[in-house]
DRENDO-1510 file (C-alpha; in Angstrom, 1 decimal, always signed):
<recs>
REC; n; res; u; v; w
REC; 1; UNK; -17.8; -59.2; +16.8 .
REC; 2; UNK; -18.8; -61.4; +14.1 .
REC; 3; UNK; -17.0; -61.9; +11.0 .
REC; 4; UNK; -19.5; -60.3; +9.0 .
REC; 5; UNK; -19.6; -57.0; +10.9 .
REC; 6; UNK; -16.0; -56.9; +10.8 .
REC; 7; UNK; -15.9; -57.1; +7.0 .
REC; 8; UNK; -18.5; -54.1; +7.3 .
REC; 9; UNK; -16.9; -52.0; +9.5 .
REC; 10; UNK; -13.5; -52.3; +6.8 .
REC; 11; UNK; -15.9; -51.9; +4.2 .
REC; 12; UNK; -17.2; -48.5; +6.0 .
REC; 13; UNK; -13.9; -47.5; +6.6 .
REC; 14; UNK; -12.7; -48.1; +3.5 .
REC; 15; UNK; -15.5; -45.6; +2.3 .
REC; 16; UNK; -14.7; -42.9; +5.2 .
REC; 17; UNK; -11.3; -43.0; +3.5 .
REC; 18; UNK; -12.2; -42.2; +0.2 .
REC; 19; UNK; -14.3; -39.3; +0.9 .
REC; 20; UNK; -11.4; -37.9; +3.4 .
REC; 21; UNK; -8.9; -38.3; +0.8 .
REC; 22; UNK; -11.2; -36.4; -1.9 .
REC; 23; UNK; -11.3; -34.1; +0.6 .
REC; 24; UNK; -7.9; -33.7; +1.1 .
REC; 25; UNK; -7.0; -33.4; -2.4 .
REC; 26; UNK; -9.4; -30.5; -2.6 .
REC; 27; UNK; -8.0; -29.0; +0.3 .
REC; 28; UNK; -4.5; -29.4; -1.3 .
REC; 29; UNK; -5.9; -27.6; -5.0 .
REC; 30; UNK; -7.4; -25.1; -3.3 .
REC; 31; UNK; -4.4; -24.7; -1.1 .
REC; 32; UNK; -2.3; -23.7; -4.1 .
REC; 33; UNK; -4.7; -22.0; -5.8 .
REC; 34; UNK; -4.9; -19.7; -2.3 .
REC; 35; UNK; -1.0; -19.6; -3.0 .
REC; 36; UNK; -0.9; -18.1; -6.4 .
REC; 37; UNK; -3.6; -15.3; -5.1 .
REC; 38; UNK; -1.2; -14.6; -2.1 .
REC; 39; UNK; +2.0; -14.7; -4.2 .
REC; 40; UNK; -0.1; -11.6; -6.3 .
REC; 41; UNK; -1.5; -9.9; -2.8 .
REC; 42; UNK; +2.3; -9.7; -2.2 .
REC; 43; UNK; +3.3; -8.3; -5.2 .
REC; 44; UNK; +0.7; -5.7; -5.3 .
REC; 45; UNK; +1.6; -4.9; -1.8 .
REC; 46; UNK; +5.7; -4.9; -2.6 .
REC; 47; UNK; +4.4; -2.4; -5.6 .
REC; 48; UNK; +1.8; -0.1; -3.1 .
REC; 49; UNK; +4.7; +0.5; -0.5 .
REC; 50; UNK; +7.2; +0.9; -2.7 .
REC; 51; UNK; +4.6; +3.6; -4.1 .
REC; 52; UNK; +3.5; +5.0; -1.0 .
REC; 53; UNK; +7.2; +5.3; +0.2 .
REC; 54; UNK; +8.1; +7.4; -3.2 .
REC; 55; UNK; +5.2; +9.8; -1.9 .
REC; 56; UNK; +6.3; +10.0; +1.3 .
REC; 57; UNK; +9.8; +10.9; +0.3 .
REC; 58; UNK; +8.5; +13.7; -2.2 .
REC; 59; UNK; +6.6; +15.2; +0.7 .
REC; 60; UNK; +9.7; +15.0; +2.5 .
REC; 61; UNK; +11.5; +17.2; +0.4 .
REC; 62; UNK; +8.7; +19.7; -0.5 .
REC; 63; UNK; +8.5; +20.2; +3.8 .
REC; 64; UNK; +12.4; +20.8; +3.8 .
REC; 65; UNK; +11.8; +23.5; +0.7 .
REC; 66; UNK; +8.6; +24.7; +2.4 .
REC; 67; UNK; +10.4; +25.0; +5.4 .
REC; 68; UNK; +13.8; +26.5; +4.1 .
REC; 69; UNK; +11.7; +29.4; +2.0 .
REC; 70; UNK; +10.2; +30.5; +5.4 .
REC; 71; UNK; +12.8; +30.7; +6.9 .
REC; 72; UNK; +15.0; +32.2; +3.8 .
REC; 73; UNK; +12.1; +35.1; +4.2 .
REC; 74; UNK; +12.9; +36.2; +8.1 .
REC; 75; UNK; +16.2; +34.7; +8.5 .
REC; 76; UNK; +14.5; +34.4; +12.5 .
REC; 77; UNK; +14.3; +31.5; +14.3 .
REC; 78; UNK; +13.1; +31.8; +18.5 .
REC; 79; UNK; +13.7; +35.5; +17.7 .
REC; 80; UNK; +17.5; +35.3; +17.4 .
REC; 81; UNK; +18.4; +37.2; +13.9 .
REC; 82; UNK; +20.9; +35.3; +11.4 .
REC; 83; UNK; +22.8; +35.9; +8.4 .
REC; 84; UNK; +22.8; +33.2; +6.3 .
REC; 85; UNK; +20.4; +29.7; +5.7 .
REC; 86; UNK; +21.8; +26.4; +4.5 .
REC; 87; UNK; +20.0; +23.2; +3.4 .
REC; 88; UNK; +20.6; +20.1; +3.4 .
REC; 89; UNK; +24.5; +20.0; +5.2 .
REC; 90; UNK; +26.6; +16.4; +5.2 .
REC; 91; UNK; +29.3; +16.0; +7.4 .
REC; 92; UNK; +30.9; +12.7; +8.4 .
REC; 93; UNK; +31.3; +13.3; +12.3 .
REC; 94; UNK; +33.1; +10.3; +14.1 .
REC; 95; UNK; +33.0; +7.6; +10.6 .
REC; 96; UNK; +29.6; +8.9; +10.5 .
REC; 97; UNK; +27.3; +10.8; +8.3 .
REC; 98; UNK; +25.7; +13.8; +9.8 .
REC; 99; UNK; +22.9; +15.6; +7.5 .
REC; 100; UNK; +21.0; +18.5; +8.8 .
REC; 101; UNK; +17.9; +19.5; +7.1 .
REC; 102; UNK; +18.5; +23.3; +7.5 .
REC; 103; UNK; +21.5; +25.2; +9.2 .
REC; 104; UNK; +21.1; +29.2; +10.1 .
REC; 105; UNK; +23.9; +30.9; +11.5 .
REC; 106; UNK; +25.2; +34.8; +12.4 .
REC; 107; UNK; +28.6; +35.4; +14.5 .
REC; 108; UNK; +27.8; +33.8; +17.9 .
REC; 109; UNK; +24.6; +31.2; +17.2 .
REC; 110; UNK; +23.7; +28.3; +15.1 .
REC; 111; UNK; +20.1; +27.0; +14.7 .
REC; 112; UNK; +20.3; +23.5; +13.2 .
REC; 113; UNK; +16.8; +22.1; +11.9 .
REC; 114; UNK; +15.6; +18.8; +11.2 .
REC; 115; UNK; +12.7; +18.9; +9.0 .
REC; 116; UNK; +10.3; +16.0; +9.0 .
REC; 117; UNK; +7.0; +15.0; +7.0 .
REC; 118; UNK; +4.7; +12.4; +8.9 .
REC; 119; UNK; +1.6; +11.5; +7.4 .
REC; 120; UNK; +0.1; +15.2; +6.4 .
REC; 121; UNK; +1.7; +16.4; +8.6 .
REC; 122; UNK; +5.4; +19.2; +9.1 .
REC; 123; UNK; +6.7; +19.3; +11.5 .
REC; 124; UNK; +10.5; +21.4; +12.3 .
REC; 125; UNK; +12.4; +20.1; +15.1 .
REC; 126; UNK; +14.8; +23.3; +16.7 .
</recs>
């Protein structure tokens, strides 16, 4: 290689390396302007779930009410008769909490019943 295509290939590097550190610095400002836009994205998301879990646990309690009121009516559950319908019951069992949704009971059975709202949709578990 002669000194004169040396020089040229520095020369052409030299340039390669200018346009890949343009590029670069692009990169980086568009980098943290793609960081600001996801730092929002997970705001609004933080906000939407915190939303969407304050629905949820409305429609929770409307099933356990929509639930209870039936039941309140009939006082029948699997066609065993009771006397009297409680909601929401806590009872620490062990160091733990216990909470049933809904407790029916007469002078030899107990129904407990957890109530639970998915998506739409009720659903009573017996």
């Amino acid at each position: 290689m002669t000194d004169q295509e040396l020089k040229d290939l520095v020369a052409g590097l030299a340039v390669v390396q200018a346009k890949t550190d343009e590029a670069m610095k692009k990169t980086d400002e568009a980098m943290k302007i793609t960081d600001v836009q996801m730092a929002r994205t997970d705001k609004k998301f933080a906000n939407m779930l915190e939303m969407m879990t304050g629905i949820s646990t409305s429609q929770g309690l409307v099933s356990e009410e929509f639930f209870y009121n039936c039941l309140a009516d009939t006082l029948t559950v699997a066609g065993i008769k009771y006397d009297t319908i409680d909601k929401n019951i806590k009872q620490k069992v062990n160091g733990k909490w216990l909470e049933v949704d809904l407790l029916l009971e007469n002078g030899s059975n107990i129904a407990l019943i957890e109530v639970k709202y998915r998506g739409g949709f009720y659903e009573a578990i017996f």
